[in-house]
N, C-alpha and C positions, 0 to 999 in steps of 0.2 A: 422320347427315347432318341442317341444320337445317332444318326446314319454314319456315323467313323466308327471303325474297331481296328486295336493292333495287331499287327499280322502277328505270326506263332509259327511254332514248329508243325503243325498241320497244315497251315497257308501259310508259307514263307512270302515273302514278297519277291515279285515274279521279275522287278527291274535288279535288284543285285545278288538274290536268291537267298538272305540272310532272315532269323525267323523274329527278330524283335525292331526294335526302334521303329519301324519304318510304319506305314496306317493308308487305309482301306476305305474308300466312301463309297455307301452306298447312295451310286446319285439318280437311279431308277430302277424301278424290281429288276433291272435285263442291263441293266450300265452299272458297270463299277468305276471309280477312278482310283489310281496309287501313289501314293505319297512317298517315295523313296528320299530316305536321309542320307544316303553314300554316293548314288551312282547322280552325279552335278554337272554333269559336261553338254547337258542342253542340247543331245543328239539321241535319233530313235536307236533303239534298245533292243536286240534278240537275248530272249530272257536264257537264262541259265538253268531255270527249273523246267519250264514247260514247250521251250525254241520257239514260242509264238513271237510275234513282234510286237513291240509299244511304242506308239505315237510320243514324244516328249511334247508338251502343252505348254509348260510356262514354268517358270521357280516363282517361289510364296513367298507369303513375305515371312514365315518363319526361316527362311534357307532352303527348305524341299523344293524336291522339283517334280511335278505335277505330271503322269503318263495316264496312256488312252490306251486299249487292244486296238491293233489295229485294223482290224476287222469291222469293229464299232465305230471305230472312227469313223472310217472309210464310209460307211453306209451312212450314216449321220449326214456326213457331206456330200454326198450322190443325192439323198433326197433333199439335201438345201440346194445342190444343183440345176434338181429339178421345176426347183418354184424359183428359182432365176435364170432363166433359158440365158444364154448366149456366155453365161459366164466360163465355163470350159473350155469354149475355142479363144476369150482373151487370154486367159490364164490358166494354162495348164498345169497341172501338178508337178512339183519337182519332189526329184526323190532325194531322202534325206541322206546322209552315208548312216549305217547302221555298224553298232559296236559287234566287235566280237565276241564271241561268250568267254567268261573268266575261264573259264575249265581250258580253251582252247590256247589262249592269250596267255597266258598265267607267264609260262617262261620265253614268252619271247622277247626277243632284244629288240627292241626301238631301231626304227631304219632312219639315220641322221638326215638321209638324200631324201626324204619326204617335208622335211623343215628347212623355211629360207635360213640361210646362214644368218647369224648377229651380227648385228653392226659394232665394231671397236667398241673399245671400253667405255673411250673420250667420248663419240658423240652418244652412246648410250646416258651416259652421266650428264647431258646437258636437256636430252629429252625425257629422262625420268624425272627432276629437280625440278622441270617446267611443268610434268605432270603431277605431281604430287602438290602441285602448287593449286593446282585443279579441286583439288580434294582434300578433308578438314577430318579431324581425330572427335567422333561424337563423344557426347554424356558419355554412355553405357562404356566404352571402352576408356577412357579418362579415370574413372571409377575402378574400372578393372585395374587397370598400370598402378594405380595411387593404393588398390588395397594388394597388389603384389609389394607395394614400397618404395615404388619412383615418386621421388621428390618432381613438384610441380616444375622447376628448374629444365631437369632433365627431359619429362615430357614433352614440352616446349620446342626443343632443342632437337630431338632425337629425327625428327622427320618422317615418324610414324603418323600413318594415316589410316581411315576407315575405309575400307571398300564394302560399301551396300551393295544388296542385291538389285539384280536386273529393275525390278519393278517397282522397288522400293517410292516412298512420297519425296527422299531428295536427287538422287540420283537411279532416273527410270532408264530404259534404251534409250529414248532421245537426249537424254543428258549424258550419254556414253557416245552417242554419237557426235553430239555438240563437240566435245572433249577433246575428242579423236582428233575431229575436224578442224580445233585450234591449234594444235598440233601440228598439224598437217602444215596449216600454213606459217605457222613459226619454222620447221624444218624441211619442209617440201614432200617429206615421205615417212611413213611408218613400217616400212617393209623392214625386216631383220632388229624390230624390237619386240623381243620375248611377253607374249601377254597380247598383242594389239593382231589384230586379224579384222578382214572384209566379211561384211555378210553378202548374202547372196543378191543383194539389190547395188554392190559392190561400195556401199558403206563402212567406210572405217569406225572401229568398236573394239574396244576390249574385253577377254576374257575374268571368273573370277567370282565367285558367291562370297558371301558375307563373312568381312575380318578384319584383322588388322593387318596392312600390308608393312612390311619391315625392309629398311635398305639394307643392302651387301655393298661395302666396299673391294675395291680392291686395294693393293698398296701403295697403289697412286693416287690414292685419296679420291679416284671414280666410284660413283654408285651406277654397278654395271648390272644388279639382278633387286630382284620384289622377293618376297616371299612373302606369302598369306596365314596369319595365325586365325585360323576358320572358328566362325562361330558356333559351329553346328559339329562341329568333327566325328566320327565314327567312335563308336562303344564297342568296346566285346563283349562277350556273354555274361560276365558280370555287373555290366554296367560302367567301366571302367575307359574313358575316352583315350582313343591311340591316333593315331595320325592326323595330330594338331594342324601340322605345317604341311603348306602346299608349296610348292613354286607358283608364280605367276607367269604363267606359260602361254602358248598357243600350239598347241600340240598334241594329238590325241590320234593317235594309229589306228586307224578305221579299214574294212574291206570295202570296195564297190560293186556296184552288182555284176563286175566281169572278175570281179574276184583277185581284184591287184587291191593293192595296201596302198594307200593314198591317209592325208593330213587331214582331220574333218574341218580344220580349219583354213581358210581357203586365204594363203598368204600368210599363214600363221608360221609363228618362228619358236621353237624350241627353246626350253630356258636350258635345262640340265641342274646338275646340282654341285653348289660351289661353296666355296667356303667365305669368310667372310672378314674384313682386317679393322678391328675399333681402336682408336687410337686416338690420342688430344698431341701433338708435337708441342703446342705452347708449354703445358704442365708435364706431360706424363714420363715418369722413372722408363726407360727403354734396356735396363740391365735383364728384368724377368720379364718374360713375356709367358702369359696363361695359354693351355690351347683345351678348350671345352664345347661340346655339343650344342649348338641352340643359337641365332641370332640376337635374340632378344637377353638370352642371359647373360650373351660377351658384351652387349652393349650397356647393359645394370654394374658386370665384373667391372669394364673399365673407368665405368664413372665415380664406384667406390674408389677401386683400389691404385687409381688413376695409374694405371700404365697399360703398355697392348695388350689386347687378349683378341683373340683367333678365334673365329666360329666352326665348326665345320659341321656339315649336313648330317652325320651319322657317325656313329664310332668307328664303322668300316673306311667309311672314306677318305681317309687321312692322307692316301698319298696325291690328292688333291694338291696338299703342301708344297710340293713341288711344280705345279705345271708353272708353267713359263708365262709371262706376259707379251704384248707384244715388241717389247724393248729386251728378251730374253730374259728377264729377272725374275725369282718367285719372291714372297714373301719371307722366306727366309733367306733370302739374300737382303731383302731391305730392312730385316731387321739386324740382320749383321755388318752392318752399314750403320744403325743407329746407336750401337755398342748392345746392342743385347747379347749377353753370355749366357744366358740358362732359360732354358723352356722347359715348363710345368706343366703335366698334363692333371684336369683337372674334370675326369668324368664323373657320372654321378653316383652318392652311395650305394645306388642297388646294384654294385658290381660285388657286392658281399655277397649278394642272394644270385645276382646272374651271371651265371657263370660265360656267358657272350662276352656280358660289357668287360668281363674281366681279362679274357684271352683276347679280348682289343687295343685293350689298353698295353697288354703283352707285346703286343704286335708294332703295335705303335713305338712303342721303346725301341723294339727292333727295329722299324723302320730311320726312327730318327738317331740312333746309334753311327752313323756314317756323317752325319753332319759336324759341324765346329762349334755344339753347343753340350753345356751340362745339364740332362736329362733331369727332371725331377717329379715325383708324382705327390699330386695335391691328397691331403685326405681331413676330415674332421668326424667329430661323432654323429653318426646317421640321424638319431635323437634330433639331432640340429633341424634336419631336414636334406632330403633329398640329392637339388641341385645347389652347384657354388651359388647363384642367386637367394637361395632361399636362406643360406646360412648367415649371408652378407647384409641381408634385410633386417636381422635380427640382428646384427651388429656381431658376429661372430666372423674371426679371420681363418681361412685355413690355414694348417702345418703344411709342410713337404720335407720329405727327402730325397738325395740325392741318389738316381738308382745307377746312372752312368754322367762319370766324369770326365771332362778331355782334357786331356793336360796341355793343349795345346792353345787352349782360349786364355 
């Protein structure tokens, strides 16, 4: 008989208080361990169900990450203490920072002054290009991209890579720290790149469980952000996975035990969420330019339909579009410099059924209504599939129409 069972709505799991996915060992009549598939940030845990605390152990090699009661813990290693005299006065305990419980958390605003600032665009894009050089696009994910419908071409080319987990047989912690550390001495420093943080032995290492990590340009043709397509991502109660995509961050808003908010990662720098600019200059039509949800979809959009298309993190986030670079310019400034006249907004079918992605898309019209471009919205038959990706794999193009016109472009 197995000593695992999945937790339920009678034992929810006690690390993110959710009653499915997540699983339960029993590793002695009086020890249990927990297997949480959500909460991955590799720091102790005040639960949400029961406010006890849990040790964080290690991540698996499925993606989980492995907690203790801390209680058990604790006792467990007082009595291996005990049968090693002297080790307590070398090495005393350090305490972990501990999460806040989601109930308490839920709407708070992220404190920016807890995250080293980023480094510029420019040298960001010379030390991610030299990291990703670090790291290789496995089987399993090759597979994945080729049955979405990426031409082996594209693959290639795109500079999508795997980021395994912590403990994985090719890249464990000492090959994370290896990493770092070559890094380090090609640039001098890791400090203000989003993702790389010290651990407590003051080792550079990055953050990040099991995916595929995806570049963000900006319109300087800098790759300034990661983003993590997770292997393991979160289900709702159906069964139905949601929050695919991560940032590739070092940031995570923790209490200390005097009760101030501090970064649990120590020198870790904030990603945020941005948008993202795909574009070929040698080939690509720069008259229409797409603007659709998803990295990975704007990067499939523009290798079909060869011209730019725009990523952006969420249907909310659009006025993103506008922030400035540091030469002043947004991206709709450099595409209006490239002669693009019309931008297509091109979100996904289920704005038939949800009524969110629809008054976004509303929004969004509004918002780009003041620019010097011709508005348009993408649409095809849902039948198709979903995302513009999916429709584009099957070899189907979308329609648009025109919903605002400038007479001045």
């Amino acid at each position: 008989m197995s000593n695992f069972r999945n937790v339920s709505k009678r034992e929810p799991c006690p690390i993110c208080g959710k009653p499915d996915w997540c699983s339960i060992q029993e590793a002695s009549p009086s020890t249990q361990l927990y297997y949480c598939r959500r909460i991955l940030s590799g720091i102790d845990i005040i639960s949400p169900v029961n406010n006890r605390e849990y040790v964080y152990i290690k991540q698996t090699t499925d993606g989980s990450c492995l907690y203790k009661d801390r209680e058990l813990y604790d006792a467990d290693r007082d009595e291996w203490l005990l049968q090693n005299s002297g080790y307590n006065q070398r090495h005393p305990r350090k305490e972990r920072p501990k999460q806040i419980p989601s109930d308490q958390s839920k709407n708070r605003m992220a404190d920016d002054t807890l995250s080293v600032p980023a480094k510029p665009n420019h040298e960001l894009d010379l030390i991610y290009r030299s990291f990703l050089k670090h790291l290789h696009l496995n089987k399993m994910h090759v597979r994945y991209l080729a049955k979405e419908g990426w031409p082996i071409e594209l693959i290639q080319r795109s500079m999508l890579r795997s980021l395994p987990v912590n403990n994985s047989s090719h890249y464990n912690a000492y090959d994370r720290e290896r990493i770092a550390l070559e890094l380090i001495h090609e640039f001098s420093s890791l400090k203000g790149v989003p993702g790389f943080y010290q651990k407590q032995d003051g080792k550079w290492t990055f953050s990040g469980t099991s995916g595929i990590l995806i570049p963000l340009y900006d319109h300087n043709h800098c790759l300034y952000r990661l983003r993590i397509r997770l292997d393991h991502p979160q289900v709702d109660d159906s069964g139905k996975e949601k929050n695919k995509y991560n940032n590739f961050s070092s940031y995570f808003e923790t209490k200390t035990t005097t009760g101030a908010l501090a970064n649990a990662y120590i020198n870790g720098c904030r990603s945020g969420s941005h948008i993202g600019l795909y574009d070929n200059p040698a080939h690509d039509d720069y008259t229409v330019c797409y603007i659709t949800e998803g990295e990975k979809k704007a990067i499939y959009a523009n290798h079909i339909l060869r011209i730019p298309v725009i990523s952006i993190p969420g249907v909310n986030s659009f006025s993103k579009l506008l922030e400035q670079s540091e030469n002043g310019f947004t991206v709709l400034d450099y595409l209006k410099s490239r002669g693009c006249r019309i931008l297509i907004i091109a979100y996904d079918s289920d704005k038939y059924i949800n009524q969110s992605v629809l008054m976004y898309e509303d929004k969004i019209i509004e918002f780009l209504s003041l620019q010097d471009f011709h508005i348009g919205v993408a649409f095809w038959n849902p039948g198709f599939g979903k995302g513009l990706d999916d429709i584009l794999s099957i070899n189907i193009r979308p329609n648009y129409e025109l919903v605002k016109e400038n007479t001045g472009v």
